[in-house]
C-alpha positions, 0 to 999 in steps of 0.5 A: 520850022523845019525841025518842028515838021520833023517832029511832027512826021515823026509823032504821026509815024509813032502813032500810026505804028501803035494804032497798026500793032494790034491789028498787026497781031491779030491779024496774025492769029493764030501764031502756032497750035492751039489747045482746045479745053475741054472740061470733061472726060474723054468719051462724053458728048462734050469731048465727042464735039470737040473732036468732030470740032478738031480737024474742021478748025485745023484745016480753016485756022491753018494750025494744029487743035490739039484736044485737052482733056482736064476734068473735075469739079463738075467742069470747073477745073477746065473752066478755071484753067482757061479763064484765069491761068490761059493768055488772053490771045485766042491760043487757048479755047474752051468748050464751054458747057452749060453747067460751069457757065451757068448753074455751077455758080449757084451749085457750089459755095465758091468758084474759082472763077466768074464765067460772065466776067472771065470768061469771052463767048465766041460762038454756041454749039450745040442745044442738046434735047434731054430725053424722059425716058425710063425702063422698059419694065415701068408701066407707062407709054406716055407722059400721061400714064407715067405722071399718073403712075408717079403720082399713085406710087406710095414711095417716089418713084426713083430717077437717075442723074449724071450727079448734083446740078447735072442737066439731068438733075436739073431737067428732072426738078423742073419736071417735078414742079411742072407735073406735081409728082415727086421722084426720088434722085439717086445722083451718079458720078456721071451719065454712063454709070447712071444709064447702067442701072436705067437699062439694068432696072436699078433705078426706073427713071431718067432724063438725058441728053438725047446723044447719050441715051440714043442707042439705048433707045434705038436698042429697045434698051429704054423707052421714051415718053418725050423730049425736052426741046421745043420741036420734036427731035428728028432723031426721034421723030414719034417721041412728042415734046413735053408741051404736046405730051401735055406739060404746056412751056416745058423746055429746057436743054443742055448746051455747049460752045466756045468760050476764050479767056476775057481781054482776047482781042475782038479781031481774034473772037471775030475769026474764031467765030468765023471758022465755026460758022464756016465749018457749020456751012459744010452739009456732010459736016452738019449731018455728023453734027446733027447725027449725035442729037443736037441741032446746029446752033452757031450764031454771035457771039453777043448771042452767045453771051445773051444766053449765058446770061438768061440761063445762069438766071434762069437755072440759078433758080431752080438749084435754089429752090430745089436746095441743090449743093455739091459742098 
């Protein structure tokens, strides 16, 4: 009888040390540096969040972030490397974008990964406003005017991207549906080359992320005809939204956020998310924040997922109906 209790005690004493040795791991997170991935060059408004990111997750989660650029294939070389290479222990994290997350599934004719089944979302970061802006020497100073000239024009007008699939693209085709005019694309290998030819009068037209195209602006360099996004951007408080300019249901923006590898631990994405919302608490840190053209988002990470779900649906759509292919 003796001995049985004995076994028992000791069963319990196993048990308990196995239900106790995940918590115990988690709760030792993180277990040294941790690399922060982003899937862009150094330089763009990505990198430019995970840098402003970097010192503020240092200083909450106690270790070094240690920023790693590794771009290529409109994002998914990254993407790939933390959804299938990286462990799933909350040490790698990604900055996820909204075109490996969600468009580049219906862009390219094979992934090296499936970002709803790879990939864990942690918390959003950002919904960066686009910007229908074109060269001062175009002939429109609002929406009006520059769908009626658009559309008087006998060969398309032609507009510029940051490439194939690119929020920028995207938001243009979306654009030529909405208003019944037709643009010509001219795709470049990123926003930088492409805003170039805009300021230069290469090329006339351009939807961008609001962060990069802002000094432009404040420069008289390009003018705006009006946002993307749902309220009106406080960085360009007289620039109507496309539903005041007179395009009713017209939104669509870029976002970004955090994303680990799928099988992380709860515990871990839990405190990750954590950190950011704490982070995002900081006044001085919001206004840096707000300062490069995008609210601050922040929320669950189920809010997170949600989103990724209704936009590889909703964008998937637009690159199939505007016969969009990189390969």
């Amino acid at each position: 009888m003796i001995a049985r209790r004995h076994c028992l005690a000791a069963l319990a004493s196993g048990l308990l040390a196995l239900s106790a040795a995940p918590v115990l791991a988690q709760d030792a997170w993180p277990k040294g540096p941790i690399r922060f991935v982003v899937p862009y060059p150094p330089g763009g408004p990505t990198d430019l969040m995970a840098r402003l990111l970097q010192p503020e997750l240092s200083k909450r989660l106690g270790v070094p972030v240690i920023i790693d650029n590794r771009s290529g294939a409109g994002g998914n070389v990254g993407s790939a490397e933390v959804a299938k290479q990286a462990p799933a222990d909350g040490q790698t994290l990604l900055l996820a974008a909204s075109g490996p997350m969600a468009v580049n599934s219906s862009l390219f004719k094979s992934m090296p990964f499936n970002a709803l089944s790879d990939l864990a979302p942690v918390v959003q970061l950002s919904a960066f406003p686009l910007v229908l802006e074109v060269n001062p020497g175009v002939n429109a100073k609002n929406l009006k005017e520059f769908i009626a000239l658009a559309k008087a024009q006998k060969d398309p007008m032609t507009y510029a991207s940051a490439g194939n699939g690119t929020p920028q693209h995207l938001a243009a085709e979306l654009f030529q549906k909405a208003a019944g005019v037709k643009l010509s694309h001219i795709p470049y290998r990123g926003a930088g080359p492409a805003l170039t030819d805009v300021v230069g009068g290469q090329v006339k037209v351009m939807f961008d992320i609001l962060g990069s195209s802002l000094p432009h602006i404040q420069g008289g360099k390009l003018r705006p005809i009006a946002v993307t996004s749902a309220k009106r951007s406080p960085q360009l408080p007289n620039v109507p939204t496309m539903a005041e300019a007179g395009l009713p249901n017209f939104e669509t923006t870029a976002w970004h956020g955090i994303a680990v590898r799928a099988g992380t631990p709860a515990p871990i994405i839990h405190k990750l998310n954590a950190a950011v919302l704490d982070t995002f608490k900081d006044p001085a840190f919001r206004a840096k924040w707000e300062a490069i053209g995008t609210p601050v988002v922040a929320g669950t990470p189920e809010q997170f997922g949600a989103l990724i779900r209704t936009e590889t649906v909703r964008l998937g759509r637009v690159v199939r109906e505007a016969g969009v292919t990189v390969d």
